[in-house]
N, C-alpha and C positions, 0 to 999 in steps of 0.2 A: 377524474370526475366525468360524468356523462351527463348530454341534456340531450332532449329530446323537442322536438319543433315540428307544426304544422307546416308543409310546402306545396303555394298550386302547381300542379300538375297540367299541360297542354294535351287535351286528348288529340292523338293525331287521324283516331277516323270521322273525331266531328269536325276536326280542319278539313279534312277532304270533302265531306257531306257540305260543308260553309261552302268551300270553294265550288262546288256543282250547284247549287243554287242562286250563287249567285251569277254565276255563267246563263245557268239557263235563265234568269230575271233580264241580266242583260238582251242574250236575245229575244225574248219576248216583246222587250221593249221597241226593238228595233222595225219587229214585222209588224209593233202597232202604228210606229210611227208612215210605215209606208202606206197602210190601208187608209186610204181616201175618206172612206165612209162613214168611221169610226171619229162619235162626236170626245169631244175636249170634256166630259164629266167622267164618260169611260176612262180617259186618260189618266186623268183626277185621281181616279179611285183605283188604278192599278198602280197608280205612283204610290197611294198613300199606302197601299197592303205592300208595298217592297218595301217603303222605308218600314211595317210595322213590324216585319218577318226582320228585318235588319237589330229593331231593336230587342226583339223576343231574343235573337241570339245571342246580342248582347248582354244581355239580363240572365243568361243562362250558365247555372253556379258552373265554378269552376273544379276540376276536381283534384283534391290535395292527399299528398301521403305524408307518412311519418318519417322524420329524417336523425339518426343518432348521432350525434357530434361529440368526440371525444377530445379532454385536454389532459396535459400530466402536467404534474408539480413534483419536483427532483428533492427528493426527501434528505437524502442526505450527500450536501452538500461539502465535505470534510475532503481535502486530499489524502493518498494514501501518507502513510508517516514516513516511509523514508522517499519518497518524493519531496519532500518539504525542506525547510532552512534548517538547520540545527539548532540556531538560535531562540526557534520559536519552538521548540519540541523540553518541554520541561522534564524532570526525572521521573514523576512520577506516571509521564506517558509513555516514556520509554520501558518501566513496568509495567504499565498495561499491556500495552502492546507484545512483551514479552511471555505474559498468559494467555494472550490469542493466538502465537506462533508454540508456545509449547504445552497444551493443553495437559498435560501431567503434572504443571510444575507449581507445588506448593509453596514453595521460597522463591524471594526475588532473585533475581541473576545476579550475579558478581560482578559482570564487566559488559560493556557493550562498542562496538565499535558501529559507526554511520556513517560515509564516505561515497563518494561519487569520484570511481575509476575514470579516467580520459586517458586518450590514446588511441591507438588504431582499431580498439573498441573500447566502448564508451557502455558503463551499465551504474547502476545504484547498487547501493547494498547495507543492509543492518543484520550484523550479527551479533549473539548473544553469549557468554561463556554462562552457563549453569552455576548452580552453587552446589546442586545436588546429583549424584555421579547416577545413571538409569541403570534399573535393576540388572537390566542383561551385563551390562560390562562386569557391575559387581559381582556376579558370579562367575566372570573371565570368559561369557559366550563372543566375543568380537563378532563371528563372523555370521551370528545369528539377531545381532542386532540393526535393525535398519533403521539410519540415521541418514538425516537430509534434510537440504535448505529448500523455502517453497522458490521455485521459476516461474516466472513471470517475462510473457515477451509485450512490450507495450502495452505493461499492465494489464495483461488479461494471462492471468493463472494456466501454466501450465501442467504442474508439475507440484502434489503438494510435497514430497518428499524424493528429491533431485539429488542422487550422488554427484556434488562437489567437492566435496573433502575426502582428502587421505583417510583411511581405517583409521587411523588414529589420533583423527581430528573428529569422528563420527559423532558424538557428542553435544557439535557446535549446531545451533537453531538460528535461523532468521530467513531475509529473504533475501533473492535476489534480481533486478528488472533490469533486462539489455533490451535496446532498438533495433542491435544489431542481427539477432537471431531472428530467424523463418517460422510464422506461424504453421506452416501447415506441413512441418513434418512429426513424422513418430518420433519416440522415446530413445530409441535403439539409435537413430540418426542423429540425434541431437551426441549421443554420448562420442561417438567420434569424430563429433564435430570439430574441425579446428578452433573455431573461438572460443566452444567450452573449455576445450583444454587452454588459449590463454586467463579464461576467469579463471578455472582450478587454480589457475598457479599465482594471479595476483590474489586470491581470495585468503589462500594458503599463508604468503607474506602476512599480508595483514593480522591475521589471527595469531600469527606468533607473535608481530609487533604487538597484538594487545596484552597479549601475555606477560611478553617480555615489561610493558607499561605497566602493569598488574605489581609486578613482583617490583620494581623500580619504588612507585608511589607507598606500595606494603609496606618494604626495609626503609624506607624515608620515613616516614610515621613513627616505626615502633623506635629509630633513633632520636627521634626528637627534633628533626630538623638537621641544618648543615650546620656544620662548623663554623664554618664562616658568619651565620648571623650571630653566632654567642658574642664573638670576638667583638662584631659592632656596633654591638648593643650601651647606646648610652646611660650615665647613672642620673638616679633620678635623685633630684633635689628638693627637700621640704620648704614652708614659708621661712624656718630658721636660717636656711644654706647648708643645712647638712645633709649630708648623701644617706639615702635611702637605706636600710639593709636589704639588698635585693635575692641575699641567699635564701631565706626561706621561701620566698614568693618562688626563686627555679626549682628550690628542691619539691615544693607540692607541685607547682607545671611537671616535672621529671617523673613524680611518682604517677600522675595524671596520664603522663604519654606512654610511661610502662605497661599500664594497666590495662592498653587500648592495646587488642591481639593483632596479630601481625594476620591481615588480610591473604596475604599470597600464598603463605604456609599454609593454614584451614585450607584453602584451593588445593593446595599441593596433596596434602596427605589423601585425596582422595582421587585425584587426576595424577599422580604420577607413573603408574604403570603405561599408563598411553602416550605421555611424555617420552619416557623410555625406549618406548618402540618407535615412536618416530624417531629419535639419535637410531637406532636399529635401519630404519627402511627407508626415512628420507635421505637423501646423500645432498640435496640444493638446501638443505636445512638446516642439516647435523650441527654446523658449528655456535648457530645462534640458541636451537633447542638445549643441546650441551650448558650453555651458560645458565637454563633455567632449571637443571635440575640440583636438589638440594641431597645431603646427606648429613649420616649423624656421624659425630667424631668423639674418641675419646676424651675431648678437651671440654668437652660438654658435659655437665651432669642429668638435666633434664629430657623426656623424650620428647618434647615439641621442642626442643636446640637443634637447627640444623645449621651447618653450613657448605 
């Protein structure tokens, strides 16, 4: 907002013009006082025209200018999202937020991870796994597709699309904010940067851990739960004392948890070529990727059966 105000102004050549007249009043005064001859009404009347000249001056407008005064008001008040608690970040912000980092993507995301790295560098970070595989890979262009996380050094945006990921992690969207990294270098210096390369390689971890979380939470679901809580599940007893029939009540839970697709698979059939190549090119990976890929078996009839 802007306001605008009148302010007097001191003109400095009528301070100088003040200050001469009143010098030369003074001496005038002086050489009346010494002339002998000169009666007390003279006096009178040269007294009373300085003090009149004194108040004309005084009475004389002052002169003001226009002065612009500006205020701001901080409109939007919101931290960034992964700067914030996890606790306070609902899912459906984690979706939003998701639309503003992958601006193509018409389905929510599968999975997301939010984590604040420490250690000998220390940075934030929220990434995203897609639901929906981007057209370049689906035509098996890899090396024509540019994929990248936004960089951020003390929150101020470097880099909207920052190779951190392996080729065949390229896929993966969000951001990421270190304190540790130099604002004022170029692009080229950053990528050989020593630090970058420690984020690459915790950034890297994490994402297979989400995966590897992905496929865990899937295959749990579509079984129904552990074994172990069937086993310690107590019978329930009517007002009679007779024990409940509780087989129908598990077998519709049973058909209920069937019916609900196995999350990791849908991911898989469409992200596993990239899977694949990383067991191929990562060797600090290989044996965890390994455990995420799935295959069909003869002992299966269906073709979403893998094991």
């Amino acid at each position: 907002t802007t306001s605008k105000q009148m302010v007097d102004v001191e003109d400095e050549e009528e301070e100088v013009e003040d200050k001469k007249e009143e010098a030369s009043e003074e001496g005038e005064k002086k050489d009346e006082e010494e002339k002998a001859g000169d009666d007390e009404k003279d006096d009178d009347s040269d007294i009373e025209v300085s003090e009149g000249d004194e108040e004309e001056a005084e009475e004389k407008p002052k002169k003001q200018k226009e002065v612009v005064t500006y205020s701001w008001e901080e409109l939007n008040t919101d931290q960034a999202i992964w700067t914030r608690s996890k606790d306070e970040i609902t899912d459906d912000d984690y979706q939003g937020f998701w639309k503003v980092v992958n601006k193509q993507a018409m389905e929510n995301a599968t999975a997301w991870s939010h984590f604040d790295a420490e250690g000998n560098i220390n940075f934030k970070s929220l990434v995203y796994l897609p639901s929906e595989i981007p057209p370049q890979l689906m035509q098996g262009n890899m090396d024509e597709y540019t994929g990248g996380l936004k960089l951020y050094v003390r929150k101020v945006l470097i880099s909207d699309e920052f190779e951190l990921m392996p080729r065949y992690l390229s896929f993966i969207r969000g951001v990421v904010d270190s304190d540790d990294l130099p604002l004022n270098v170029n692009r080229e210096t950053l990528q050989e940067s020593k630090i970058i390369k420690i984020i690459k390689k915790k950034l890297v971890r994490k994402v297979v851990e989400m995966i590897r979380k992905l496929a865990l939470d899937s295959e749990k679901k579509a079984k129904g739960g552990d074994a172990d809580e069937d086993e310690t599940k107590e019978a329930e007893i009517d007002a009679d004392g007779n024990v409940v029939e509780a087989e129908k009540k598990e077998e519709e839970s049973d058909e209920e948890e069937e019916e609900e697709p196995n999350k990791y698979l849908e991911w898989y059939k469409k992200f596993a070529p990239s899977l694949k190549m990383g067991v191929i090119e990562d060797d600090a990976n290989r044996g965890k990727l390994a455990k995420l890929l799935r295959f069909h078996s003869s002992k299966t009839d269906g073709e979403d059966d893998f094991v």
